[in-house]
N, C-alpha and C positions, 0 to 999 in steps of 0.2 A: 448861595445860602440854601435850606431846605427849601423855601419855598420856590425859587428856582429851578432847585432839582426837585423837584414834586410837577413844576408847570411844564419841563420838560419831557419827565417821565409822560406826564397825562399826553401831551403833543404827538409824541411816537405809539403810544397804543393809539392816538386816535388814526393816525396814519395806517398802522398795520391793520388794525381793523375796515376801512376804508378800502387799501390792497386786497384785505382776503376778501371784501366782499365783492369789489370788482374782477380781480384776476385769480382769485382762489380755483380750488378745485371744483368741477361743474359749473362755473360760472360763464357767462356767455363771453366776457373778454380774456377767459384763459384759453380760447383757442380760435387760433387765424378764423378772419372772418369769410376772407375769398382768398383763391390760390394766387399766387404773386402774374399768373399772364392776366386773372382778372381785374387787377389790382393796377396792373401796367395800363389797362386801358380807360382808367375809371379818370374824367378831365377835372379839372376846378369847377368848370360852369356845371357840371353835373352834380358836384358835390355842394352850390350855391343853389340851383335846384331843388334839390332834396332837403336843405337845411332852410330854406324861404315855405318849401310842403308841408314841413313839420313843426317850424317853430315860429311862433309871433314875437312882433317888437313887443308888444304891450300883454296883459303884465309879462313881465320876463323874473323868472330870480336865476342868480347866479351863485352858484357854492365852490367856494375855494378850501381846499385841506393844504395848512401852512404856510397861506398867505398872507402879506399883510393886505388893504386893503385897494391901496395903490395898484401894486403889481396886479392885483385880482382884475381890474379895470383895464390895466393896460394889455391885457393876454385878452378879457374878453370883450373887449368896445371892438376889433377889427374884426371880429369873429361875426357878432351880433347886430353892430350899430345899423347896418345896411337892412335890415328886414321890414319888410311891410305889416303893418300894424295889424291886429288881429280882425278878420274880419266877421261883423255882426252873427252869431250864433243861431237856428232855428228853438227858441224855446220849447223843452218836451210838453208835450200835453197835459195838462193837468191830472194829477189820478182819479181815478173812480172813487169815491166812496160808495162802499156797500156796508149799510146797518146790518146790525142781527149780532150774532156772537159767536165764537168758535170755543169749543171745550176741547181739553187733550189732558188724558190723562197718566201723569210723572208717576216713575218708578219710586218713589219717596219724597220727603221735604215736605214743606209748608206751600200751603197753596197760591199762586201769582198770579192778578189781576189786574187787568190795562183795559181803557178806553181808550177812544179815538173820537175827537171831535175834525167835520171839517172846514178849515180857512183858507182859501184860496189866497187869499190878499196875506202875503207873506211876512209883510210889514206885521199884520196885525195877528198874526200865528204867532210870531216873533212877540208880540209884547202880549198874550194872551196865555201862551206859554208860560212866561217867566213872572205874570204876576201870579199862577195858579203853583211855581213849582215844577211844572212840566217840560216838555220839550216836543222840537219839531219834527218829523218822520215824517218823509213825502208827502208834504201839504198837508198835513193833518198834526193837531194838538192832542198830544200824547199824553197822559196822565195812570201813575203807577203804583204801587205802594199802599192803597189802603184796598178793604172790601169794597167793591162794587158802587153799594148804595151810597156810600162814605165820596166816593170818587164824584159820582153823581151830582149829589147834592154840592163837590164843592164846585165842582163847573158852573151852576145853575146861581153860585153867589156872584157872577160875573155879571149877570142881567142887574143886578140888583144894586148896585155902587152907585155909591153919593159923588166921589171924585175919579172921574176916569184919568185927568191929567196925572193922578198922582201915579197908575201905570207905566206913563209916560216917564217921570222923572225916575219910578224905579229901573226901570228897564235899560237909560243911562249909566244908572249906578252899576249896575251889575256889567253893563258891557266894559264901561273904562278901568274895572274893578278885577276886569282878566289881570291875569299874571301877565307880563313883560313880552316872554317867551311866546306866550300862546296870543296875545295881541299882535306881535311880529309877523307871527305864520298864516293869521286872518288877514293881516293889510297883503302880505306878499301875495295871499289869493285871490286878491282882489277887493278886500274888503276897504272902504273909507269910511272911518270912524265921524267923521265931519258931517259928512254929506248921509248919511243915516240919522247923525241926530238931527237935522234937519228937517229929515223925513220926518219923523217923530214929532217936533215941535209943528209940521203940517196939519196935523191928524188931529179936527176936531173933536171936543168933546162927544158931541154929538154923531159924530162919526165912528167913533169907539162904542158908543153903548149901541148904535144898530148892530152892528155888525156881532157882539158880543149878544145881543139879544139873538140872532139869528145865527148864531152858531151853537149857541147851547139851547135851542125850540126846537133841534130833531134828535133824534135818537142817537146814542154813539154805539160805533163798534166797540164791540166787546171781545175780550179773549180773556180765557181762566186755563190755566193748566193747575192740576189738582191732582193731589196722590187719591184723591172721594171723588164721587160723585157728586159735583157741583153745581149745582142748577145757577143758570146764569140772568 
């Protein structure tokens, strides 16, 4: 029926796209990697090696073009199942915050204005964030969109809330509230929706309003890019 031939049509462009992007023209697996004496000499344990150096059991995803989801299992469990599990990461350093502001000025448009407040504690960037509208960039709460003072002042309404749990419960809504899709590609990076809101439900009241009290008590970075001269 149409729909059939519409799901199979859709099947083989996703294929051929797939192909050109792997073995296409300039592509890295359109041409031999090593010459065939180097190739002769390259072992399995060398090749279990280099695949245990590169890749962890945990998280792992696996993406099949054409398969169902069986087969996709049964080609990649002997490939994968043997690898040792990832081991513990060095966390990068916290960033710097440096106050003060930077001005640049745009060859036309309307003028853009951003702050930076900063939260260390990621949990609470994360829910500080999304009760203001904003979002997270390298440990600092981001906020964009209006003038300056406007930006300012609504930071400064964070100190000032009667219910902090109700951040909490938004901040829920909004994560389980992703799309399907984009829920999928957070769990596969690691994310657990579970074990987060947990975290969340941890986070006393009182715990929320220090922190929100001492994240909007220092000055935020400022940037204005501005077709004028902006004072910041």
């Amino acid at each position: 029926d149409l729909r059939a031939a519409a799901d199979a049509a859709l099947d083989a462009a996703l294929d051929a796209a797939v192909l050109e992007a792997a073995y296409g023209p300039g592509q890295p697996a359109s041409r031999a990697p090593a010459s065939k004496a180097a190739l002769a000499t390259l072992t399995s344990t060398a090749v279990d090696d280099a695949l245990a150096a590169a890749v962890a059991a945990q998280p792992l995803s696996v993406v099949g073009v054409g398969l169902d989801h069986a087969t996709l299992l049964s080609v990649a469990t002997p490939v994968f199942a043997g690898l040792p599990d990832r081991a513990p990461s060095t966390p990068p350093p916290p960033p710097t915050f440096v106050p003060g502001g930077f001005a640049s000025k745009s060859a036309g448009g309307a003028s853009a204005v951003a702050v930076a407040y900063p939260c260390p504690d990621p949990l609470l960037a994360a829910l500080f964030a999304d009760a203001l509208g904003g979002k997270v960039l390298h440990g600092l709460v981001v906020l964009d969109g209006k003038p300056k003072a406007d930006l300012v002042a609504m930071a400064k309404t964070l100190a000032t809330l009667d219910d902090y749990r109700r951040l909490v419960k938004q901040l829920k809504i909004t994560t389980l509230s992703t799309t399907g899709v984009a829920l999928a590609a957070d769990v596969a990076a690691g994310f657990e929706p579970l074990a987060f809101a947990a975290k969340l439900d941890a986070l006393s009241a009182a715990n929320i309003k220090d922190a929100a009290a001492a994240m909007v008590g220092v000055d935020p970075a400022v940037a204005v890019v501005s077709p004028v001269d902006d004072g910041l």
